[in-house]
N, C-alpha and C positions, 0 to 999 in steps of 0.2 A: 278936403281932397277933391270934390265935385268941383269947386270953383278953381282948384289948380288945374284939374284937366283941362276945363272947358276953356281955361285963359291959355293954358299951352297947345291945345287942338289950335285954336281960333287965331292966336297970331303967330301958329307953324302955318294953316293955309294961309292966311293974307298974304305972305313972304312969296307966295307962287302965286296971287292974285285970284285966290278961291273965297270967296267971302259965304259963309254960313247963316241961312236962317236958326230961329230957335228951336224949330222942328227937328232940321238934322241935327244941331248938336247934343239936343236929344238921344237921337237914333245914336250918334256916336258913343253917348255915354250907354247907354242901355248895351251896348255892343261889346265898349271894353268889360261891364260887368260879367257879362255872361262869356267871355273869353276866360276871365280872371276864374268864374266859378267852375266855367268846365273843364281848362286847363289841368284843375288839382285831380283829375281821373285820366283826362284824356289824352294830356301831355303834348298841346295844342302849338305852345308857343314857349320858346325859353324869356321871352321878356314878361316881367306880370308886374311891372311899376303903371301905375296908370297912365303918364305922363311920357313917359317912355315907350310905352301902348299908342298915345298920341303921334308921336313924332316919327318913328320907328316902322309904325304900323300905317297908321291911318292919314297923316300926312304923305308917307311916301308913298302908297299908293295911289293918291291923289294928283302926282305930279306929273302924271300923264295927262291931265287935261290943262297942266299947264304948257305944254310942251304938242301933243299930239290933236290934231282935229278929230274928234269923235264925230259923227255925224248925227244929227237926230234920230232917236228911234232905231238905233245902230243893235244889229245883231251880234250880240259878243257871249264868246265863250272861256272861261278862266282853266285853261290845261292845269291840271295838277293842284286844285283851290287851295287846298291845305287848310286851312282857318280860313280862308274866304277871300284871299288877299293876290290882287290889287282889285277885286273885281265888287266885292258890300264896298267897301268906302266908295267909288267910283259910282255906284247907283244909288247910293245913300246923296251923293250931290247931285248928281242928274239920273231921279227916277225913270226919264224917257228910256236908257235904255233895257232892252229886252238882253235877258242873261239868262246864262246857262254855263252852271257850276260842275264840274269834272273832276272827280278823286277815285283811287281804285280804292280809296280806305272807308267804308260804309259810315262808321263811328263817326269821321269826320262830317259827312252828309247829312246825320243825325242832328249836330250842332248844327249844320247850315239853316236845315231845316226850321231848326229852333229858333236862329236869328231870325230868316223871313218872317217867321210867324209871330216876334214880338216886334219887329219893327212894321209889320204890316207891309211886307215887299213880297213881290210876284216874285217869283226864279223857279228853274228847273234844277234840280241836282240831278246829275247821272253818274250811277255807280259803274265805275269800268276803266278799262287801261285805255291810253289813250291811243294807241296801236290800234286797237281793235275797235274802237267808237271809229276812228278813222276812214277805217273802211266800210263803214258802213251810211247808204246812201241817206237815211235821216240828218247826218250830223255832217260828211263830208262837202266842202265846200260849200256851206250852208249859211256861212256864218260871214259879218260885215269885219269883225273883230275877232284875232284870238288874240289872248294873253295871258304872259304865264311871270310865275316871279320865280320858279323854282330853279334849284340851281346848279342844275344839267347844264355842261357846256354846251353851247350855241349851234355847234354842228349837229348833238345829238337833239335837243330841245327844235330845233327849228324840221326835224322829220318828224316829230309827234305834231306839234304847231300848225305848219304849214296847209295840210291835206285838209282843215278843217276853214281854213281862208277861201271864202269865193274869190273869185277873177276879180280886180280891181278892188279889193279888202287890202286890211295890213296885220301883219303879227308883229307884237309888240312884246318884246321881251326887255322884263327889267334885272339889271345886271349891276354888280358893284364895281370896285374901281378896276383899272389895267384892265380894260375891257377889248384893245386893238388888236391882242394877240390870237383872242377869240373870234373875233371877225375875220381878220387874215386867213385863221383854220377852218373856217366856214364856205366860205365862201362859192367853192365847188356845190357844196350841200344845197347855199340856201339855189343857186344858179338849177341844180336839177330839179329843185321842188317847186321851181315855177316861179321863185323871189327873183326880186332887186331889190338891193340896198336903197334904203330912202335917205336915211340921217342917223345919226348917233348924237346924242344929248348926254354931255356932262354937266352934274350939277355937286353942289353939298348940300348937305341936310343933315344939321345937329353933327357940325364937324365932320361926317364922312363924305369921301365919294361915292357918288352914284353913276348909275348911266342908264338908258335910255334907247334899247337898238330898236329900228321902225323900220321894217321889210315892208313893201309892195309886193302884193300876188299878181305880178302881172299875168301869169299864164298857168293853165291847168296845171295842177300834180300827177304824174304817172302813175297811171293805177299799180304800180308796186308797191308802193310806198303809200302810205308806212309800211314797215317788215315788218317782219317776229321781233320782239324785244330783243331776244336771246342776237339777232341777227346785226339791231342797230347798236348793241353794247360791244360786241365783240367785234366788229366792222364797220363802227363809224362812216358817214359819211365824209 
């Protein structure tokens, strides 16, 4: 099972031009385990194949560096982690960057926690809405990167997102297929929060569609925004 993973991780990343030391594939296996073991309490993730975990998981999150320029030593924040994801696979291949992990659900934090401390990875977790980290000047516009995998439509995802992008950052939102409808709807939103559209990237991976959407912060966020939650569900931007 250890050598089906590590062969199904190692040539899903080559396919995007990720090549792995022994080190990470390491971390990667030690990562699906403790997904798999925490999972059966936590209720982490509906995939718990390993292999599956590889491609699903831990490749697609990866596919931003095939696609997006990170910049060394990049300040990035994961909105909404969930299990950790796009943002452990993503510092698991490039340790440089500096992370910080966001969930309003502590339990999950718990695990993150868990991960940094068996892979021996530096991160912040911060327990909180993202509303409210938002506004507050420790985290807002603070950051080189935000990115989120969750799967809030883009109008409302990109008013949590945005406020935590400095000037000249990008938020990177990864999204599945038929993703144009969503941009279209956005687009007022991302325009007041200080975005431009940078590109949209479609890809497959393990027969599905993916995509890829890359804002530019060119210009401050209005300090309104974020709202009250209660505000941005019931009045989308």
């Amino acid at each position: 099972m250890i050598n089906d993973f590590s062969t199904t991780l190692t040539n899903g990343m080559q396919k995007f031009n990720i090549a792995l030391n022994d080190t990470q594939t390491e971390q990667f296996q030690i990562y699906c385990n403790l997904l798999i073991e925490w999972n059966k309490k936590f209720n982490l993730t509906a995939i718990t194949d390993p292999c599956e975990i590889a491609i699903k998981h831990f490749v697609d999150s990866c596919t931003i560096l095939r696609y997006v320029d990170i910049p060394k030593n990049a300040n990035m924040i994961d909105v909404g982690t969930g299990a950790g994801f796009p943002s452990i696979p993503l510092k698991i291949v490039r340790p440089d960057i500096h992370l910080t992990l966001l969930d309003s659900l502590n339990k999950r934090l718990i695990f993150l926690d868990e991960v940094a401390r068996q892979l021996n990875m530096t991160v912040e977790t911060v327990h909180g809405r993202a509303e409210d980290c938002g506004q507050k000047t420790v985290y807002r516009e603070n950051f080189d990167i935000s990115v989120s995998r969750a799967v809030a439509p883009l109008n409302i995802l990109s008013e949590y997102c945005l406020p935590f992008v400095r000037k000249g950052g990008k938020f990177i939102a990864m999204k599945g297929k038929n993703v144009q409808p969503e941009i279209d709807n956005s687009r007022k939103a991302i325009k007041l929060l200080g975005g431009t559209y940078n590109n949209i990237v479609e890809f497959h991976i393990d027969e599905n569609n993916r995509s890829i959407v890359i804002v530019d912060k060119t210009n401050a966020t209005p300090s309104v925004y974020p709202r009250h939650n209660s505000k941005i569900s019931k009045k989308p931007l």
